[in-house]
N, C-alpha and C positions, 0 to 999 in steps of 0.2 A: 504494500500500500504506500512505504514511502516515497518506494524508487518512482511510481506514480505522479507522485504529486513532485517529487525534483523533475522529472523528466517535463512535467507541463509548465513550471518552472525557468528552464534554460528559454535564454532569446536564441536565436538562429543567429545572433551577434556571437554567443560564447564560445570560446576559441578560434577566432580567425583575430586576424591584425588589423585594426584603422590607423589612419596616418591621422594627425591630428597637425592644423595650420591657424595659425594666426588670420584672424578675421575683421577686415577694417572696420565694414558695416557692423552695426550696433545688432548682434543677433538676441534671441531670447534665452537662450540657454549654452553653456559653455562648459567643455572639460579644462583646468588648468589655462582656461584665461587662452583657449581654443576651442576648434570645432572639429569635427572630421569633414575629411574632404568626399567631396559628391562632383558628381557628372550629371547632367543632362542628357536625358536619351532621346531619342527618336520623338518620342512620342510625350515632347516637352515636359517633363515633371524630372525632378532630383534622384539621383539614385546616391548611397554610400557605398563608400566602396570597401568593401572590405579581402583581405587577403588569407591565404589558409597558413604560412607560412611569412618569417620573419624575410627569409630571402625574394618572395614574391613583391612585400611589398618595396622591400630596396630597389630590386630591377625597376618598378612603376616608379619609384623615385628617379633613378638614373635616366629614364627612356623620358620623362614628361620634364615640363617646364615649372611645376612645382617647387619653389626653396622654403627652404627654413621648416618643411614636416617634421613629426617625429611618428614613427610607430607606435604603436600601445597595443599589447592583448587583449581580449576582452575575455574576462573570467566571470564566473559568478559573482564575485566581491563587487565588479562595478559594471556589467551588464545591463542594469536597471539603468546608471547613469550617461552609459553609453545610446542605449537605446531611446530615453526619454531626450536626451540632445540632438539626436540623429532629428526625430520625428518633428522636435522644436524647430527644428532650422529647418525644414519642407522636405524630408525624405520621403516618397512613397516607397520605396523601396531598398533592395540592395545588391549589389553587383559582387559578384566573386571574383577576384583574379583577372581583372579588366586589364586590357593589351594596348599598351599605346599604340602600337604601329599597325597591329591588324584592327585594333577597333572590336575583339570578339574579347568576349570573357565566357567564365566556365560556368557558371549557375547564377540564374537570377532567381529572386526570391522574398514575398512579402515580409515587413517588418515587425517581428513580435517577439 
């Protein structure tokens, strides 16, 4: 019954990696006086991006035009704060392992 209720629990946030960037605009909600970084798709609305591994998201650091990110895990401990920022700042969504140069990523998936 516990594993239950942990498992409805986790955000689709816990364990991947967000980059987190300094934000000019005056947003609503902030990690450490940041946001995490989002794209725009297709289909106009924000996506976060998040990564499965610490090296994913370096490479997305090195291939994009992005300074001054940092990575952050997202764990139980602050998944709640992850995720209540993400949705603050207009996420519908979230992008997994998004490709600068090809423009494809590996999973996309609602925010909860």
């Amino acid at each position: 019954m516990q594993q239950q209720a942990d498992t409805a629990a986790r955000s689709v946030l816990n364990g991947l990696w967000l980059l987190l960037v300094n934000q000019e605009e005056d947003s609503s909600k902030r990690i450490e006086d940041q946001v995490p970084v989002m794209a725009k798709a297709g289909n106009d609305m924000n996506y976060v991006l998040g990564f499965k591994n610490a090296a994913n998201a370096r490479k997305f650091l090195q291939d994009s035009e992005i300074d001054n990110a940092v990575p952050r895990m997202v764990v139980a401990a602050n998944q709640e704060n992850f995720l209540s920022c993400a949705k603050a700042n207009g996420a519908a969504g979230l992008l997994v392992d998004y490709d600068v140069s090809s423009r494809e990523y590996a999973k996309a998936s609602e925010l909860y």
